[in-house]
Structures are given as C-alpha cells and as structure tokens.
N, C-alpha and C positions, 0 to 999 in steps of 0.2 A: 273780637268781642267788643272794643270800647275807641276802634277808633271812629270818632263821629263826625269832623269834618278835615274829611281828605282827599284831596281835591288833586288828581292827578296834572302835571306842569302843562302839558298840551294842549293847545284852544281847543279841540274837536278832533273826532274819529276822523282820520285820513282814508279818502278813499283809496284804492287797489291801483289806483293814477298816483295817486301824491305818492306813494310808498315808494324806497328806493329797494332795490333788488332781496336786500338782506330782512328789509320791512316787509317786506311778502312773505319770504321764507318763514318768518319767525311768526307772521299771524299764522298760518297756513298750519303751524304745528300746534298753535293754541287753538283755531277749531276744527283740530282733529283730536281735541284732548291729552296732547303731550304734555308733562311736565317739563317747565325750563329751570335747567338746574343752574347753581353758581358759576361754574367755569364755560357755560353757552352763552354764544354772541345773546347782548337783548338790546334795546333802544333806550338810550339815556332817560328816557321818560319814566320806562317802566319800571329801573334800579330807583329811580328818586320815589314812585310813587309807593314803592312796595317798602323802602327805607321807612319812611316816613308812615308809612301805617303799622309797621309791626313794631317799629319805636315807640308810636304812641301805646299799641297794645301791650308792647312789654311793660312800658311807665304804668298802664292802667293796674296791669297785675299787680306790681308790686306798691305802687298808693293805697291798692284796694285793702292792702293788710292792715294797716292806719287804725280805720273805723272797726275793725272787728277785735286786731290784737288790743283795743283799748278793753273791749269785755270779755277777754280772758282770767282774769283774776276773778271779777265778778259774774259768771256764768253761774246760775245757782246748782247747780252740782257740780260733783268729782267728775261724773260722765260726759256731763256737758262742755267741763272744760277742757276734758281730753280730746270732746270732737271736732271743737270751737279750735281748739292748738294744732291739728293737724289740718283742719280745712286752713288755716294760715299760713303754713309749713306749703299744702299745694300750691297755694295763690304765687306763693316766693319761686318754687319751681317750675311756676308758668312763665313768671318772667325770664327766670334763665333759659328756657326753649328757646323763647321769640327773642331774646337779646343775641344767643347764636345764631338763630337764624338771618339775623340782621346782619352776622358778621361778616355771614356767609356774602354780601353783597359790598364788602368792601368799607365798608361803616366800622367801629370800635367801639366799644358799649362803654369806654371813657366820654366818647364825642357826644353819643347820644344821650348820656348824665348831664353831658358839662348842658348840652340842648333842652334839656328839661328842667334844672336848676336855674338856666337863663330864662327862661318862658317860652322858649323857640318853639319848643314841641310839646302837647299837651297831652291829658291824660284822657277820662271817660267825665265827665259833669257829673257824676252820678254818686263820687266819691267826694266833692266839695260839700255834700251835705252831710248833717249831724246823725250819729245813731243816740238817740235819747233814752232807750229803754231795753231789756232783752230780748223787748217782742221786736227791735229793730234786728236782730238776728233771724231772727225768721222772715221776716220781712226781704232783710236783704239776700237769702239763700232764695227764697221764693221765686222774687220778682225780680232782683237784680239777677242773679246766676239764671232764673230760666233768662231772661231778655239776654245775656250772654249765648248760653246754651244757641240759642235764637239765631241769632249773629253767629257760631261759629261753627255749625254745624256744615254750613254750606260751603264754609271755609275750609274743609276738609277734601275739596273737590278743589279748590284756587291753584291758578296753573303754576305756579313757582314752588318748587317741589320741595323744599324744607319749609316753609311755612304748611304746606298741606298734612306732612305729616306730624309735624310736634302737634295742628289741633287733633289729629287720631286721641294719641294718651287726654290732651286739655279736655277736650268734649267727655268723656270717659269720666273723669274727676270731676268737672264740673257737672255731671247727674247727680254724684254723690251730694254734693253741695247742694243743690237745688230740694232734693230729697228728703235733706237734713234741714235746712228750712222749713217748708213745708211741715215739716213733725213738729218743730218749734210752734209754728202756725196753729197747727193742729189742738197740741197740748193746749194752748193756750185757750181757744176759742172756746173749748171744750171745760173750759175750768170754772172759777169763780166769776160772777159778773165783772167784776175790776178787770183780771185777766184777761177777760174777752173784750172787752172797751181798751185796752191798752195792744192787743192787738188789731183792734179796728183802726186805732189814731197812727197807730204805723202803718198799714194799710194807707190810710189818707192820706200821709204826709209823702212817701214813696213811690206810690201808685204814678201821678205825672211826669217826675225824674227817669223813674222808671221808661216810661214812654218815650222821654228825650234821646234815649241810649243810642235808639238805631240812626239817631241823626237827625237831621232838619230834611223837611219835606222835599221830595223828588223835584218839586218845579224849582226850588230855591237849592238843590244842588247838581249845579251845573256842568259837573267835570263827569259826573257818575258817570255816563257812558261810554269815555275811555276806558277807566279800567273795567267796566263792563263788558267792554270788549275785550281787552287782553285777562280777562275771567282772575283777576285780579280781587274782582268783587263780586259777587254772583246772583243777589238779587236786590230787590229796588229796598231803600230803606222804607217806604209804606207799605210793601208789601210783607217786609217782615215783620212791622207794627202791626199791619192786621192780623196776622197768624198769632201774634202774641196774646193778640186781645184778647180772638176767638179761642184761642188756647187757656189764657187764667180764668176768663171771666165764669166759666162753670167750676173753676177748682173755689173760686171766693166762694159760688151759692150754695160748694158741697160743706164749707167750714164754716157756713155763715155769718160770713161778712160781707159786705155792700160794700162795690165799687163807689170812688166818692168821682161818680158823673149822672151829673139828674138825665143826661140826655142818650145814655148807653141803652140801647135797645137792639135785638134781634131781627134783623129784617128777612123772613122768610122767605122770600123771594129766592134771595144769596145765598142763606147758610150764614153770614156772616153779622159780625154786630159791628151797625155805628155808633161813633164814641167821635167823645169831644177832645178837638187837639192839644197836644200842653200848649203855655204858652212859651211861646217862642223867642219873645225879646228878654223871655228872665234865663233861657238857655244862653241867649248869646252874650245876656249879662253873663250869667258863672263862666263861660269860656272866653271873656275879657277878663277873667280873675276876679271877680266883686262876687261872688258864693260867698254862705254861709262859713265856709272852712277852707274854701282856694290860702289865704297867709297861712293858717297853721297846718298845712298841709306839705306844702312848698317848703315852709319853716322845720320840718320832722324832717322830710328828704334831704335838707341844707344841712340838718345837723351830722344825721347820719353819713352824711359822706365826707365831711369834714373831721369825724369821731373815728372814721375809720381810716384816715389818709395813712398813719403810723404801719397798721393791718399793711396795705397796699407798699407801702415803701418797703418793707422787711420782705413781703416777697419777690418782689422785684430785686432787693439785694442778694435775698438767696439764689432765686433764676442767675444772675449776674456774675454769683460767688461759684456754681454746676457748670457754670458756661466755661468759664473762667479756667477749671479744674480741669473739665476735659479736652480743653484745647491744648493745657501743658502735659498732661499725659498721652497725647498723638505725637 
C-alpha cells in the first residue's frame, strides 16, 4: 500500500548467465507463479527487499491511525464515530499482518520499531500531512484508501506467500474504508454550500499527496525491475497512477467536485485522462522528514513505544516466569 521508495539492493535483473544454479531454480518458480514461502531457499536480495517493503507498509498502517484517531472524539455523530473507531481499530490490524509477515523472513517487529523510530525505514508521505476538517475523513477514505486499494490489490498476486495473503483480508477492509469515505464525500457535497466548499478544499489539498502514494516516476525508479521480476511488485508505479486517475476522476464529476488540475483532460484516443504530475522535489522534501507533520508524527510513535516499554517488560517477565515453571515441573 504505502511503500513508495523501495529500491531492491541489486544493480540489475541478472540474466539466466549471471544466475547461480539456485538463482535459476528459484526464478523458474516465480515465472511459473509459485509462491516462496519462509522456510524455501531465496536470494539475499529478495529477503532484504521484501523486509524492507512490508516494514515500511506495516509502519504505514499503523502511522496512518495518527490523522484519523485524532477526529474520533470529534466525528459529528455517535454513528460516525463508531465507523471512524473501527476503521482505526482495521488500520492497527493491518499493521500486525504485515509485521508477521515480516517475521516470517527473519526480521523482529522490535528491529523494525527500533528502524522506524530511527529514521532508517519510512512510512507512506501521505500521512505527514494534516487532516484539518471532517471532510478530511472523507477525503482520506476516498482518495488515500482507494490509491491503497490501488497499490494492494495486485499485491495479492506478490510471489512471497504470507505477504500475498494477509493483503486477501487488507484489500477486503480496505473497500470498506474507501466506501465509507466516499459517503463522507457524498454527504457533504450534497449538503450546505459551506459543506460542499469544505469538501472541495480537502479534495484540493489531498488530491496531489494522493498522487505521490504510488511513488516517484518509472524513469526515476531505478531498481523497480528487479522486484518486477521476482513479482515482488507487479506493476509499474505510473501505470497504477493512471488507473487511479482514470478511476476517481468520474467519481469527483459524480459528487461535484473539480479535480484541482487546469490541465486534466480526457484524451479519447486512449480512454485515459492526462493530468498534471505532483511535484516531486516537495515528495522528496516530506521523505527527508521536512512535511507538514514528519516531527509530530515520529514524536506520537516515540512516545508510544516508550509509554508502553513497562506493557513489554511484564510480558516478557511473565513468558520468563511459564518458561521458568515448566522446566521445573519436567
């Protein structure tokens, strides 16, 4: 869903020459659409690059609660903030999928905190910005969870086999989500003039972020065709930007609201609409940490894992005290 620049360690796809005997084997079963599970040989490449992306995806999940668990108290109804507290409640148990599945490669979801606390490993840009209004709930179910949706749907086909399946259930919850936006969306646009201008300014201000999610353009990411090849990744991140476009940009004209790009137009020819790219030096600002919310972001994560070490020591004492017990009772 959110990881956006990951860059598998390998200079370049090896050809069928370069590969050593086991390096054959093991593509030969990813294009024939095998899953590689935990305990089958893989190439140090592939453990680091699949490490490092479902780290980032699990960090993404659980940041992403941040901006939302913030307008739970203030959801303007009892219903709303029933649906707002469970779609938050999801996000948490998306992270613990992809942080097992992480484990699964030999990694500890201590290592990959202590890695995301340090800066080492990042999250999605998408979550360093502010939610300023309620209609930023709709907003973000909308256009962040479908550009998820987007990103993880193909990820349910990614040839390392516990990643393939935890997105089965994510993709699943996350329509929910997307849905439930969208109704925010909906309500609003449809309401008082104020309502609908306050979901258009969240429209505006999200719409580009939005864009940023699937990554930095195909020519400026250089590793993609490694895990393109090891299906690690499965399609190009402009090709998923374009289905996203061609995908929202008739849901804005059905709720009427205008995409904010003077230069978005449908070229008949294609089927598809050209749109104007975000820009790119304020992505690679927010993933240098200079976003709008990268400190108090980092700073919520710092606290809570420092709020919770007391939590972590008591059960590791009790683990210690079970272990302990049933070794003098053998």
């Amino acid at each position: 869903m959110y990881a956006q620049v990951v860059e598998s360690t390998g200079k370049s796809v090896k050809s069928p020459e370069e590969m050593s005997e086991k390096e054959r084997a093991f593509q030969a079963r990813i294009d024939a659409g095998e899953k590689i599970e935990p305990k089958d040989w893989m190439p140090d490449d592939y453990r680091k690059t699949l490490i490092r992306q479902i780290g980032q995806h699990a960090h993404s999940e659980v940041v992403g609660q941040l901006p939302e668990g913030n307008w739970i108290t203030r959801a303007p109804t009892l219903e709303r903030k029933a649906i707002l507290l469970a779609k938050v409640q999801d996000e948490a148990g998306h992270g613990l999928y992809l942080y097992c599945a992480a484990e699964t490669l030999g990694v500890s979801r201590d290592d990959l905190t202590e890695q995301l606390l340090s800066g080492r490993m990042k999250y999605s840009s998408i979550f360093n910005y502010p939610t300023l209004t309620w209609a930023d709930m709709g907003a973000v179910g909308w256009l962040v969870d479908g550009a998820a949706i987007m990103n993880q749907v193909p990820l349910q086909r990614t040839s390392f086999g516990p990643y393939s399946r935890a997105m089965i259930r994510v993709c699943k919850e996350e329509s929910f989500h997307q849905r439930q936006g969208y109704d925010i969306m909906m309500k609003m646009a449809n309401g008082t003039p104020a309502q609908k201008a306050m979901a258009q300014d969240a429209l505006n201000r999200l719409w580009y972020p939005s864009l940023m999610m699937f990554g930095p353009s195909d020519k400026n990411s250089v590793h993609s065709a490694q895990s393109m090849a090891w299906k690690i990744k499965i399609d190009s991140n402009d090709g998923l930007r374009q289905r996203f476009v061609d995908q929202t940009v008739p849901q804005a004209e059905y709720l009427g609201l205008t995409i904010p790009d003077d230069n978005l137009r449908l070229d008949e020819e294609t089927g598809h609409y050209e749109f104007s790219q975000p820009d790119w030096s304020e992505f690679n600002d927010v993933l240098r940490g200079n976003g709008p919310c990268n400190t108090e972001r980092l700073n919520a994560r710092n606290k809570a894992w420092n709020d919770g070490a007391w939590v972590r020591d008591g059960l590791m004492a009790h683990a210690a005290k079970k272990a302990a017990a049933k070794i003098a009772a053998e």
